[in-house]
N, C-alpha and C positions, 0 to 999 in steps of 0.2 A: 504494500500500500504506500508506504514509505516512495519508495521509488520512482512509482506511478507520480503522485506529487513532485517530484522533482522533477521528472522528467518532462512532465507536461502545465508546471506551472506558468510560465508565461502566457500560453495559450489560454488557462482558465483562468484568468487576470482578465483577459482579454475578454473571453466569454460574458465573464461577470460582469465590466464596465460596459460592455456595449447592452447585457441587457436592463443595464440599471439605467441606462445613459435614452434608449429606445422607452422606458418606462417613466420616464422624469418627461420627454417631450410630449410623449401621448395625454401623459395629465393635463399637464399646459395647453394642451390643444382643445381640450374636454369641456365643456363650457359649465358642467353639475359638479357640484364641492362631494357628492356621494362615490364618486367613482372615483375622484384623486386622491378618497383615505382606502383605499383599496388596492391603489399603487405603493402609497406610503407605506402601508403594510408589507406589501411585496418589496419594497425598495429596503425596509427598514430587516427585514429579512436577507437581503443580498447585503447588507452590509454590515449585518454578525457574520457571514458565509466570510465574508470577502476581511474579517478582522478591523473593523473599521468602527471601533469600540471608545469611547472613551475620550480620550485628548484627542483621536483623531477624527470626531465629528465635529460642523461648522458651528458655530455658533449660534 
């Protein structure tokens, strides 16, 4: 498992920001406040996935 992760970490870096990055513009484009806590959920999900914890969320 170990390995797999290493080996293909850049790639799912990759994965993860494009589909958090595709999830953040679809909200934006959404004109109902119901369906953008439905991203943020999904979003706020990719960025425990993706370690994005702590000091490293925006303010």
């Amino acid at each position: 498992m170990l390995a797999f992760l290493m080996n293909y970490w850049d790639e799912m870096l990759i994965a993860i920001s494009s589909v958090v990055s595709g999830a953040s513009a679809l909200a934006a484009l959404t004109p109902t406040s119901k369906d953008d806590k439905l991203w943020a959920k999904i979003k706020k999900g990719l960025d425990i996935l993706a370690l994005n914890v702590g000091n490293a969320k925006p303010a």
